[in-house]
N, C-alpha and C positions, 0 to 999 in steps of 0.2 A: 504494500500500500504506500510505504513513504517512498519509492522507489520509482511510483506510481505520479506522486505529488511533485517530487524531483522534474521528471521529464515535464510533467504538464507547465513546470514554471520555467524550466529553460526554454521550451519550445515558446512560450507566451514571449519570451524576453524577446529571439529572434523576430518572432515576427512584430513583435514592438518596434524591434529596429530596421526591417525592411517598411514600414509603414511610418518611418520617423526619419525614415531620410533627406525629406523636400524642407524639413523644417527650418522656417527662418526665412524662406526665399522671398516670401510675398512682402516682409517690411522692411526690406535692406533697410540698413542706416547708412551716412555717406561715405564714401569709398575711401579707403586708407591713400595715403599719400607718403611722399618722400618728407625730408623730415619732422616726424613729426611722433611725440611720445605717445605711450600706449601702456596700458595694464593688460595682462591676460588672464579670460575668465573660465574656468571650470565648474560647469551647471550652476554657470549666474555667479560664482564668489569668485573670489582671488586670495581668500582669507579662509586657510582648510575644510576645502571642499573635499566632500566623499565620492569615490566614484563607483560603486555597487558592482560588481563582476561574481558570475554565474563558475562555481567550481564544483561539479558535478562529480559522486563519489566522494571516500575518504579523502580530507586535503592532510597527505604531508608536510612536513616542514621543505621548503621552498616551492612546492606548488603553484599552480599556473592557473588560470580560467581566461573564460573570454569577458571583455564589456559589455553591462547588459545594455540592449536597447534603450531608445530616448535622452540620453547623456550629451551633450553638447561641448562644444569650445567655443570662445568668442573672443572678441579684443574690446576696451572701451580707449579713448581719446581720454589723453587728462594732457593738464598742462604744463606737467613737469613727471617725470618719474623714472626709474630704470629703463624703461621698454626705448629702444630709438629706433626708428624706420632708417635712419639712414637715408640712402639714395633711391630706395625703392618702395612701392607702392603697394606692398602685400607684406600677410603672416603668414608660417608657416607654425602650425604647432606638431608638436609630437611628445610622447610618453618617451622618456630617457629609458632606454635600452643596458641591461647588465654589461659590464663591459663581455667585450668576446662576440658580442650577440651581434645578429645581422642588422642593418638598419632599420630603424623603423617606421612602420606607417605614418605618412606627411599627413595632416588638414592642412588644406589652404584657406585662408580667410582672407576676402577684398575688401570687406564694407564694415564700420565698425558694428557693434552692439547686432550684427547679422549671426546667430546659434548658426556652427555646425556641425549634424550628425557626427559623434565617435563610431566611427566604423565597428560592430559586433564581432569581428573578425581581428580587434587587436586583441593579444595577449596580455597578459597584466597579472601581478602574483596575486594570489586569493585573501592575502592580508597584508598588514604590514603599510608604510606610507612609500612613497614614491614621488618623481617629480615630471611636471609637464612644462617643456622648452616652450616659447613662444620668440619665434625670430624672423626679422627680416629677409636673412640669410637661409637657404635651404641648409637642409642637416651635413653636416662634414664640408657644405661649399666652400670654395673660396671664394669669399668675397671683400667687396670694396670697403674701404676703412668707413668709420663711422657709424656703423648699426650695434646695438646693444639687446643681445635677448634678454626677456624678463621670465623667469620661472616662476611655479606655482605648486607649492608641495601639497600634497592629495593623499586622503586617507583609502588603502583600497580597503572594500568589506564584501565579503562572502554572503549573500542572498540566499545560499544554496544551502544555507547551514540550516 
């Protein structure tokens, strides 16, 4: 039966996040630009935010799950802060990766205060806190002087428990 209860909430989680992917399109805010500062937001905060990931089965110690559906990134405009666009006109955010590990899944963000979908399909440990990049710069790029990413430490928690 609990085995039962398990599948039915992961599978609801999925299709939460196939069904939560257009979110945010319809009220853009205005478009990021070059320089110009930024906070980054994880499901609305910048101030530890939780991010809920689906770990189905016993979780071991270093255990893995996916992101549950409807969870978002965003960026706001402020008029001073760590985040700096630099020469370019977008965010990229991502979930920092253990070292060793392959690169990780990019969001792009063009428009401020515009949510977007966390892809159900990243990886994330099933507890424990963690940190989300938010940069001008693509992950590992090299790029041009003057952009400053802003991170966003994040509590992961287990749904599945």
């Amino acid at each position: 039966m609990r085995r039962i209860a398990l599948l039915s909430m992961i599978c609801f989680a999925v299709a939460g996040a196939v069904m939560g992917q257009g979110i945010g399109t319809a009220s853009a805010g205005p478009p990021i630009g070059p320089g110009q500062h930024f906070v980054g937001l994880v499901n609305g905060s910048h101030r530890d935010p939780v991010v809920d990931v689906a770990c189905p089965g016993p979780v071991r110690n270093g255990g893995t799950g996916v992101v549950v559906g409807g969870q978002t990134v965003a960026v706001a405009r402020v008029a001073q802060g760590k985040g700096y666009t630099g020469l370019f006109g977008q965010v990229y955010a991502w979930f920092d990766p253990p070292k060793g590990s392959p690169a990780p899944t990019e969001m792009t963000i063009t428009d401020y205060r515009t949510p977007v979908a966390i892809p159900s399909t990243i990886t994330v440990p099933c507890g424990g806190s963690g940190v989300v990049t938010f940069s001008s710069c693509p992950y590992l790029a090299p790029c041009a002087f003057g952009w400053v990413p802003y991170t966003v430490k994040v509590t992961f928690e287990n749904i599945a428990v």
